[in-house]
Structures are given as structure tokens and as C-alpha cells.
KEZA-424005 format. One record per residue (C-alpha): residue number from 1; residue in three letters; z, x, y. Coordinates in steps of 0.001 Angstrom, whole numbers, padded with zeros to 6 digits. Example, Ala and Ser with C-alpha at 12.3 -4.5 7.8 and 13.67 -1.06 7.14 Angstrom:
(rec 1, 'ALA', (007800, 012300, -004500))
(rec 2, 'SER', (007140, 013670, -001060))
END
This chain:
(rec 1, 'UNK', (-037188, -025988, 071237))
(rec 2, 'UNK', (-038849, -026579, 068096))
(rec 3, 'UNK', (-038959, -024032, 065148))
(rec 4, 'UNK', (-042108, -025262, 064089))
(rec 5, 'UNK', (-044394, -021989, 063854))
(rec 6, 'UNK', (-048036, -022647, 062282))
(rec 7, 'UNK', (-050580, -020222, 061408))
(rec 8, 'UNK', (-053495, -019420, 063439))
(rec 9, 'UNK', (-057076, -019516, 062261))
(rec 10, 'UNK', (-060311, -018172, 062933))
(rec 11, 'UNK', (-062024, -019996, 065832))
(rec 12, 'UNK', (-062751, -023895, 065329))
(rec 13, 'UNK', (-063167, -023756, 061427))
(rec 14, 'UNK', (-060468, -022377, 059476))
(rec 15, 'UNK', (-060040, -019400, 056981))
(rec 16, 'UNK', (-060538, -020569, 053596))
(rec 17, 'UNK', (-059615, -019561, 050086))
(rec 18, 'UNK', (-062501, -021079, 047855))
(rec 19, 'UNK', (-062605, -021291, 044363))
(rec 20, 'UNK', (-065695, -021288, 042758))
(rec 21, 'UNK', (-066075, -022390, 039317))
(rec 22, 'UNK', (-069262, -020766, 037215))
(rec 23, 'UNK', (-070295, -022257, 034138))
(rec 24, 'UNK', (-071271, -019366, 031525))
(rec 25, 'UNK', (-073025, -019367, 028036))
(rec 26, 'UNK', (-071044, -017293, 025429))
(rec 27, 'UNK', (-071222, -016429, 021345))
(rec 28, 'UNK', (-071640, -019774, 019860))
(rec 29, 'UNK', (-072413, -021516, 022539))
(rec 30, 'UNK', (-069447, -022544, 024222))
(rec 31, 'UNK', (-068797, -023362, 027603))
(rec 32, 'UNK', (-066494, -021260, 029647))
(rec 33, 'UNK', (-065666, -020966, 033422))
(rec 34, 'UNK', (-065942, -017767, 035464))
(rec 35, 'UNK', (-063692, -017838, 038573))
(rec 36, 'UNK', (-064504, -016183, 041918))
(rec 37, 'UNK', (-062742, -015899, 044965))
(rec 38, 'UNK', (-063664, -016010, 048465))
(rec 39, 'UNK', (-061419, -014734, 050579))
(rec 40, 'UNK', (-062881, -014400, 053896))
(rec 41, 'UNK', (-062828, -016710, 057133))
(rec 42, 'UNK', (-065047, -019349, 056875))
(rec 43, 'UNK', (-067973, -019614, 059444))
(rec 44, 'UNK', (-066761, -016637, 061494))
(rec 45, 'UNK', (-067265, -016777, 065392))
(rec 46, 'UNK', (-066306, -014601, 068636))
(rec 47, 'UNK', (-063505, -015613, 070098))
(rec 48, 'UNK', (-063507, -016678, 073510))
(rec 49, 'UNK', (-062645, -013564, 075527))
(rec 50, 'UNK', (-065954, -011300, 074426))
(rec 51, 'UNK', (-065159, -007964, 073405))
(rec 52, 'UNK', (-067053, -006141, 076245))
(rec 53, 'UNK', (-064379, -007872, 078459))
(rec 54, 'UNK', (-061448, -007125, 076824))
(rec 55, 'UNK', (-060456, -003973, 078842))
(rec 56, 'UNK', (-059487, -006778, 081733))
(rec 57, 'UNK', (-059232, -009564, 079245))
(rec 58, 'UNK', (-057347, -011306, 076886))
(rec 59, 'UNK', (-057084, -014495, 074236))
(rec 60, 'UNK', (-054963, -015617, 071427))
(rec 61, 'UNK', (-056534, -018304, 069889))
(rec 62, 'UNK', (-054421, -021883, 069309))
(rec 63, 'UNK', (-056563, -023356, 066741))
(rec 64, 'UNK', (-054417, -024252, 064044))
(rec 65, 'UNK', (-052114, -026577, 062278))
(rec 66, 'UNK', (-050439, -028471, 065159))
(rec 67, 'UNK', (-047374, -031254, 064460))
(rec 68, 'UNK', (-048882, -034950, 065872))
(rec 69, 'UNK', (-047024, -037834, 066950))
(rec 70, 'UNK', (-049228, -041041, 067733))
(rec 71, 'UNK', (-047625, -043418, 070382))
(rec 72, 'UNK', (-047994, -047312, 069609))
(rec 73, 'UNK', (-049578, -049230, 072187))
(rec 74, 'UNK', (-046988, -052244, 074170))
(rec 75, 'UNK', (-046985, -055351, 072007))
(rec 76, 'UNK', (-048390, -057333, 074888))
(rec 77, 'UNK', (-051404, -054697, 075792))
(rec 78, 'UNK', (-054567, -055933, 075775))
(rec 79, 'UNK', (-057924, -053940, 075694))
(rec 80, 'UNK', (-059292, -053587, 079386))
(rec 81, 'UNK', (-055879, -054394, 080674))
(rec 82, 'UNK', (-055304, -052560, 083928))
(rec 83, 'UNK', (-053706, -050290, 084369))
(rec 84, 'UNK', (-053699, -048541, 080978))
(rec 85, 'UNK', (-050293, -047905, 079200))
(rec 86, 'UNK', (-048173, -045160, 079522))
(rec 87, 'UNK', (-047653, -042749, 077112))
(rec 88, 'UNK', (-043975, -043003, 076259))
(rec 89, 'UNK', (-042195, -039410, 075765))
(rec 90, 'UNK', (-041989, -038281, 072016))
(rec 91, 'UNK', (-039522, -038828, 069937))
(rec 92, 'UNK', (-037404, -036381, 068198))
(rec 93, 'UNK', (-037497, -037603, 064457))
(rec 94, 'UNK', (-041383, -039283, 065349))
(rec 95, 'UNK', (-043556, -035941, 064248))
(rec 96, 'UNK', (-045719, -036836, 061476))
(rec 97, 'UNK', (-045484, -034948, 058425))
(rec 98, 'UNK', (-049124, -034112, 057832))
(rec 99, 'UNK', (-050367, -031288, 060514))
(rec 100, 'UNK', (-053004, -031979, 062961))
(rec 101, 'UNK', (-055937, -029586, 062670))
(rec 102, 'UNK', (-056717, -028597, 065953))
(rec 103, 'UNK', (-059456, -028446, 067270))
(rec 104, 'UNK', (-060478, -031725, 066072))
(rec 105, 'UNK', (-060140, -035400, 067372))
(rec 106, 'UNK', (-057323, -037316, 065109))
(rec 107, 'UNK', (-059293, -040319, 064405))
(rec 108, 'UNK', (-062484, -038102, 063109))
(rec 109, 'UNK', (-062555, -039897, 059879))
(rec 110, 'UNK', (-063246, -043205, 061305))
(rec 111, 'UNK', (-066485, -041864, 063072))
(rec 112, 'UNK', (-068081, -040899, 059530))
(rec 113, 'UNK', (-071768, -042283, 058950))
(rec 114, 'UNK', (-070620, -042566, 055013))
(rec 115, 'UNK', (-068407, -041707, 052319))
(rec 116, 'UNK', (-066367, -039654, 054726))
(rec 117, 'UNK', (-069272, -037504, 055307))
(rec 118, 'UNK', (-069715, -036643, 059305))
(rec 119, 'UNK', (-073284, -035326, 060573))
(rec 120, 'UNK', (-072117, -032527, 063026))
(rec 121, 'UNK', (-068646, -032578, 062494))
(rec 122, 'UNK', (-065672, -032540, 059966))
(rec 123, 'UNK', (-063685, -034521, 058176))
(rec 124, 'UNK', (-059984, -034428, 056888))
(rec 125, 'UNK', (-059278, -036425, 054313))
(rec 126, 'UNK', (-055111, -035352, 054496))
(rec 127, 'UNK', (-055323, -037238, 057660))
(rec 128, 'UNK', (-053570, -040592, 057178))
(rec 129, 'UNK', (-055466, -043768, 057343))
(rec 130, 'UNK', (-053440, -044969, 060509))
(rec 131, 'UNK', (-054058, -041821, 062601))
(rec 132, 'UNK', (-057872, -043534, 063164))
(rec 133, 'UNK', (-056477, -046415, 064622))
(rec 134, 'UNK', (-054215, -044691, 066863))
(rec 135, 'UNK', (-055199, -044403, 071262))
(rec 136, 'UNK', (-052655, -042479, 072201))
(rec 137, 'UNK', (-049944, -039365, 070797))
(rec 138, 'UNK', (-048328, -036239, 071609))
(rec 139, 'UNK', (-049087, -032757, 070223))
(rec 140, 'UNK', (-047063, -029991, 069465))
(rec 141, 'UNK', (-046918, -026314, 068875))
(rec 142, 'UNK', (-045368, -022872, 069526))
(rec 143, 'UNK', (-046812, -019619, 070733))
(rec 144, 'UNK', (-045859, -016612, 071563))
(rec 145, 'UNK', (-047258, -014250, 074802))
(rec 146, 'UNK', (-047235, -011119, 074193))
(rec 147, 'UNK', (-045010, -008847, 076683))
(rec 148, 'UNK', (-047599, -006412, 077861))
(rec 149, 'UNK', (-049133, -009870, 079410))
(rec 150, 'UNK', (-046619, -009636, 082262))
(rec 151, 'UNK', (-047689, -009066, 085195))
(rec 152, 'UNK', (-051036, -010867, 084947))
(rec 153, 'UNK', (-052378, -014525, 085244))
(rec 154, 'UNK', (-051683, -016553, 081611))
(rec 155, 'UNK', (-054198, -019402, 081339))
(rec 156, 'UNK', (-054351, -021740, 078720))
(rec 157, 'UNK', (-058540, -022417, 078565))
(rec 158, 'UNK', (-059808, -025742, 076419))
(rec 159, 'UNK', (-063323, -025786, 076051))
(rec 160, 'UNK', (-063362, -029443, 075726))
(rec 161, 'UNK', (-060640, -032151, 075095))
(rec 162, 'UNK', (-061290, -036398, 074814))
(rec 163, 'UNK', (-059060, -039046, 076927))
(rec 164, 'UNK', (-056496, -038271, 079926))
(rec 165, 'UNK', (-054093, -035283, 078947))
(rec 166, 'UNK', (-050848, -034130, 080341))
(rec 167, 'UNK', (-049663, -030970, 079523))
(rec 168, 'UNK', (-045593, -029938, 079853))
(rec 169, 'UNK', (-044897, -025718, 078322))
(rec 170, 'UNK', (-041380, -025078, 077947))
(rec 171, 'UNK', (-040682, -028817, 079481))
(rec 172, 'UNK', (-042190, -028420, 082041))
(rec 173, 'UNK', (-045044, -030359, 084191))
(rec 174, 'UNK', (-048180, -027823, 083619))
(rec 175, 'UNK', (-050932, -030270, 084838))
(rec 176, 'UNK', (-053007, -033495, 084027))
(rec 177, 'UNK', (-056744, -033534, 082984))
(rec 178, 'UNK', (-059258, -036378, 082721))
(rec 179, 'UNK', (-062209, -035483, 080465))
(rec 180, 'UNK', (-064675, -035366, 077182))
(rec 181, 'UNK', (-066954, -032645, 077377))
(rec 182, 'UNK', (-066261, -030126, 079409))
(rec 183, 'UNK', (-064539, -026618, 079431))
(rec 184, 'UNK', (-061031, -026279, 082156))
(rec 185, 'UNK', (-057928, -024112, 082338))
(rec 186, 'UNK', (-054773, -024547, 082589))
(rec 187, 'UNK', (-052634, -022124, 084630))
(rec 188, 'UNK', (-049058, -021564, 082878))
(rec 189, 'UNK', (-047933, -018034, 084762))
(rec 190, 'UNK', (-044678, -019393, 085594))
(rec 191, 'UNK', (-043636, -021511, 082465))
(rec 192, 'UNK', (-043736, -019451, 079818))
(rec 193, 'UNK', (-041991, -016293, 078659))
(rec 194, 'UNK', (-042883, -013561, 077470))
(rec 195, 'UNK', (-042305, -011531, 074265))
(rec 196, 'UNK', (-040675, -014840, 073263))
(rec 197, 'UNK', (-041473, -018200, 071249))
(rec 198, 'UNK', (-043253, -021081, 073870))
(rec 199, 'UNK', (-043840, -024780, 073145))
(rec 200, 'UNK', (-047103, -026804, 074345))
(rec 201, 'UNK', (-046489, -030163, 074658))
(rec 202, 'UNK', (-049767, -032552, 075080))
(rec 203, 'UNK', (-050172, -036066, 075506))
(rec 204, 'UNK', (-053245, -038263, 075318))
(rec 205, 'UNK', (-054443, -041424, 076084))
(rec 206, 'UNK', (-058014, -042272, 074662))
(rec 207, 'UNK', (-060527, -042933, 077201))
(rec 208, 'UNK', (-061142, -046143, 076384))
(rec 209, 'UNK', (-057766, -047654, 077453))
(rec 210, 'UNK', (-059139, -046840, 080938))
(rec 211, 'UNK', (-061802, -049356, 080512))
(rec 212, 'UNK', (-061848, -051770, 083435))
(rec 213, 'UNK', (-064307, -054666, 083930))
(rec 214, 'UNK', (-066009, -054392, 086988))
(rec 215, 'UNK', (-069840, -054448, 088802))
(rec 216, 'UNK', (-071427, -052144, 086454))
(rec 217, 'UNK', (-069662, -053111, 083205))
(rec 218, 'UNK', (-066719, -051898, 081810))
(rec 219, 'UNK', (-066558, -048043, 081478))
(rec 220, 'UNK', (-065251, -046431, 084554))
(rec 221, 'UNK', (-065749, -043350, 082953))
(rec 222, 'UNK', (-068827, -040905, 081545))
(rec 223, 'UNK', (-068819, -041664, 077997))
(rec 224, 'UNK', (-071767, -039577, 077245))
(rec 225, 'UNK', (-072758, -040275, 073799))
(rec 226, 'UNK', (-071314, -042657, 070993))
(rec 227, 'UNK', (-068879, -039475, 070077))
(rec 228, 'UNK', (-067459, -039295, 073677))
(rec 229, 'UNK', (-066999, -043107, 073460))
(rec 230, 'UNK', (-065085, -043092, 070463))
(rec 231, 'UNK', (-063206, -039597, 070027))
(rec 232, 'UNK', (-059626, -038689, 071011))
(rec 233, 'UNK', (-057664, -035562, 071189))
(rec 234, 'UNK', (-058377, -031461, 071472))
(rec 235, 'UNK', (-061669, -031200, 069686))
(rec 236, 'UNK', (-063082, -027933, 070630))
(rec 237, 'UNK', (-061133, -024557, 070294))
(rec 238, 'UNK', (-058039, -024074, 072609))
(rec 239, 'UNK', (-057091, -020788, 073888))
(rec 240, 'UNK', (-054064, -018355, 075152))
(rec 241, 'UNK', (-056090, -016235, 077964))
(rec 242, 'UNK', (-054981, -013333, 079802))
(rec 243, 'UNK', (-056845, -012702, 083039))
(rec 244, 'UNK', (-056068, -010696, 085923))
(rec 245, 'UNK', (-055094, -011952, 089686))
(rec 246, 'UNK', (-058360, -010810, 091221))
(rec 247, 'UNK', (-061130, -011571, 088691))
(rec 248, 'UNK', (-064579, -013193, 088174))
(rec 249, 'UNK', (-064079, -016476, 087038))
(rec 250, 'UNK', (-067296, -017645, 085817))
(rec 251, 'UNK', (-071143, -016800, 085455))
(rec 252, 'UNK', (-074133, -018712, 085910))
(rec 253, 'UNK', (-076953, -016962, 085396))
(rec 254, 'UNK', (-081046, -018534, 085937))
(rec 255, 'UNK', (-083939, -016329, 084445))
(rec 256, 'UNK', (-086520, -016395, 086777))
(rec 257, 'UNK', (-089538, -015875, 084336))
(rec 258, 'UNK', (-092876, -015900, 086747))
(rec 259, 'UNK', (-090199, -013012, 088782))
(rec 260, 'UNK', (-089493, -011304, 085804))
(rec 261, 'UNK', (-085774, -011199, 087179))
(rec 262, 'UNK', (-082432, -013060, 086500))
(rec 263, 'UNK', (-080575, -014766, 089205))
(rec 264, 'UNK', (-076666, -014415, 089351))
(rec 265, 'UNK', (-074324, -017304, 090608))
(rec 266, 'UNK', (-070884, -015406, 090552))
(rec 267, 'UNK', (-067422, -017517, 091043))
(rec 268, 'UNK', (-064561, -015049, 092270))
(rec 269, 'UNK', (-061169, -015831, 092132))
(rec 270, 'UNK', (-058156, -014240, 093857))
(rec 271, 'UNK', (-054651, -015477, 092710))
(rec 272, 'UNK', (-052827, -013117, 094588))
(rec 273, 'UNK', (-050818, -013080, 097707))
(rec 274, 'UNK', (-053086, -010992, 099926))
(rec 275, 'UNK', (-056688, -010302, 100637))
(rec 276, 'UNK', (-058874, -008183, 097684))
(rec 277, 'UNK', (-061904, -006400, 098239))
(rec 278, 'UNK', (-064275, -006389, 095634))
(rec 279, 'UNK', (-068055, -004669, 094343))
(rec 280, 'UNK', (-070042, -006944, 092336))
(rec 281, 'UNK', (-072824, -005078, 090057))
(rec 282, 'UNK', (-074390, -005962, 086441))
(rec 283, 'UNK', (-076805, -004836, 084399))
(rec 284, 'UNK', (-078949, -006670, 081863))
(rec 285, 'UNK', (-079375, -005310, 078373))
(rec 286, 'UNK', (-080958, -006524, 075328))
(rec 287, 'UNK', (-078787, -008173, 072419))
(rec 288, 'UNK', (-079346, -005935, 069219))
(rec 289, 'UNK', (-077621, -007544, 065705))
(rec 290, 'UNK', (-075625, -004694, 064173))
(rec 291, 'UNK', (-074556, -007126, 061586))
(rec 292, 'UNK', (-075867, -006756, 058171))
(rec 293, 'UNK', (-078721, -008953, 057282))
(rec 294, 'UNK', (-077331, -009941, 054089))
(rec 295, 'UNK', (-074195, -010227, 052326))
(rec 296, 'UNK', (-070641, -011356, 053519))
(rec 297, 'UNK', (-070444, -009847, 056559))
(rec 298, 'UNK', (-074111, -011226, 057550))
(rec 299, 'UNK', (-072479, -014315, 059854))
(rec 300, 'UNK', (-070045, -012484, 061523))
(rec 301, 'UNK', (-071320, -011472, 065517))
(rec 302, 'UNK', (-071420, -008000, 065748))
END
């Protein structure tokens, strides 16, 4: 197992440490520079588990600096070739030496409008030239679940990855995924321990190697937008999620305006080995902003 441990950040943009550099007038007119330091997470968001829920819920983000391995495509592999190559297994000595920043696609840079300057997204500029080029690769990192987690359903939630994943914790098989846009979770209950160090293990395959020339043209797949069509990798935040066996697995909600009413679709999920009985009830209450209006703590959800 890999002693590779990086440092978790705050959500999908990480904590910074910026320097800011003040020009100031003194005496005789000389230029000087005042220094100040910000030392607080950058863009601030919730995490993924709300904190109303966390008396029956749990998360640990991991966003973060991941290791990367990118997988050459066979010398003889030709674009629309069917089917698409497989992703050999990593090698041992193969891990790049410049982290992955997760979440974001590895070839990110090459999707910038101009001088490395993205519209709605960001760029890396430690990211090596070749990494754009690259349609498939294996990433890597450890985590730890925490022991009071025993006991209860451990999933590992991603609210959106590019290109056809498989996922292995501990070296093991944990499941296979298909996708661009949305959100899915991963159940790893029985792979990984607890109180103790964990590896993830995912490889992808971009999208586009699915391609396949057929009635309707060549994407067999939902590309979505020019983004979807050209991304690869874990994008959006990835999370550690504690849930119990018998729990409400997800929300949809409809306003009804001209009822002046909302209209609940509620998902229940039982993981267990027997029957559960269960009382659903909600309430609806108005959000108030208890966060200052200005000042540093200003973006921070509260």
C-alpha cells in the first residue's frame, strides 16, 4: 500500500495562502511594499453532508492533491477503433511527480479560450504539457475512515466524473461507472478498514475513445456540451460519506406555486438484511443568512 498521504482541502477550490503586495508612499518619496496575508480557505462552500443532517450523516471530503499516472494508448490504436483500449494496470515506478488536483479534469489546460485563462473553470499551470494529450490514467490516494464509522454504510459519493471509471479500494473490484455530468455513489462497506490508512485506486478512459461510427454519427454517448466532449477525469468534488442502513437516499422536491405548496418525491433505501418500518415527515422553513454581510467571513454559508 502506498505511503502517499496528501492534504485535504476545502471543497472544490483549495485553501490558499496569498500574498498581497501594497505599494506605499513614504518620507521622500520612495516606494516600499506592505505585505498582507490571507490565510483563510479560498471560496469557502458546505460540504456535501449539510449540517442539519449530520446527526445521521457523515463526509470527509477527498478533494486534494492526488498522485496521477496517464496510460499510453496501443501503438496501433486508432481513433474510433472498436472496441476502445484497455486501460493497462499501473505501474509501480509510473506515478507522476507533479500531484493531480482533484477535482479537476487533467487535460484542463488544453480547454483554455486564451493565455491559459478558462471561462468557468481553472487552470494549473504545474500540470505538465503532456497530461493534455493524455485519454486515459490511473489515480491514486489514501484515506482514512474513521472507527466510530463501523457499523454503518461507507459510500464514496462523486458528484460528477468524465469518461468510463473503474474503481478498486484496498485492491479490490469496487465498481465501474460510465458518465460526465452526473452525481453516483459508490458503495465500499466491505473494502475498507477502519481506524486505518485505505487506498482508492481509479482508472479512466476518456469518453471519446468510445466513439463508434454508426447511423447517427459517431458519439455513442451524451456529450452534452463542448466541455463534456473534451474533459477527462474527477472534476467535481469527491466524497467519503457515512450513511446509515435504513436512510433517505435522495429528495426531489417541485414547488407548486398556483397551490402555494411543495411536492415531495422521497427515494428510501434499506441496506439491511430485514424489513424497516419507517415515518416520513418535513417541514419547510425559510433560509435566513447568519453570515456577516461584510468582511472575511461574508462567503462562508452559515
Amino acid at each position: 500500500m502506498s505511503s502517499f498521504h496528501p492534504i485535504p482541502v476545502v471543497r472544490s477550490v483549495p485553501s490558499r495562502s496569498f500574498v498581497i503586495l501594497i505599494p506605499a508612499l513614504i518620507a521622500g518619496m520612495s516606494l516600499v511594499q506592505a505585505r498582507v496575508d490571507f490565510n483563510h480557505a479560498f471560496a469557502p462552500s458546505e460540504t456535501w453532508v449539510k449540517a442539519p443532517e449530520k446527526p445521521l450523516r457523515d463526509d470527509i471530503s477527498l478533494n486534494g492533491l492526488w498522485q496521477f499516472q496517464p496510460v499510453a494508448l496501443p501503438a496501433k490504436y486508432r481513433q474510433g477503433d472498436d472496441p476502445a483500449p484497455e486501460l493497462t494496470p499501473p505501474l509501480a515506478d509510473g506515478w507522476e511527480k507533479t500531484p493531480l488536483k482533484v477535482p479537476s479534469s487533467w487535460n484542463v489546460n488544453s480547454f483554455a479560450d486564451r493565455d491559459g485563462q478558462g471561462g468557468d473553470f481553472r487552470c494549473y499551470p504545474s500540470y505538465p504539457k503532456a497530461w493534455e494529450k493524455a485519454k486515459m490514467g490511473w489515480l491514486r490516494r489514501n484515506f482514512t475512515v474513521p472507527a466510530a464509522w463501523k457499523g454503518r454504510r461507507v459510500l464514496i459519493h462523486l458528484a460528477a466524473a468524465a469518461g468510463d471509471l473503474q474503481f478498486q479500494v484496498n485492491g479490490r473490484d469496487a465498481g465501474k461507472r460510465f458518465d460526465i455530468f452526473f452525481p453516483f455513489d459508490l458503495d465500499v462497506t466491505d473494502l475498507v478498514q477502519y481506524g486505518a490508512p485505505n487506498e482508492i485506486l481509479i482508472g479512466v478512459r476518456k469518453a471519446e475513445l468510445f466513439d463508434k461510427r454508426g447511423q447517427f454519427g459517431r458519439r455513442t454517448w451524451q456529450g452534452g456540451s463542448f466541455w463534456g466532449q473534451h474533459v477527462v477525469g474527477i472534476w467535481q468534488d469527491i466524497d467519503l460519506v457515512s450513511v446509515p442502513a435504513v436512510r433517505v437516499s435522495d429528495v426531489f422536491v417541485q414547488p407548486l406555486v398556483d397551490q402555494d405548496s411543495l411536492e415531495a418525491d422521497i427515494t428510501l433505501h434499506n441496506d439491511g438484511d430485514t424489513p424497516a418500518r419507517v415515518d416520513v415527515s418535513g417541514s419547510a422553513m425559510p433560509w435566513i443568512n447568519l453570515a456577516p454581510k461584510e468582511g472575511i467571513d461574508a462567503p462562508v454559508p452559515k
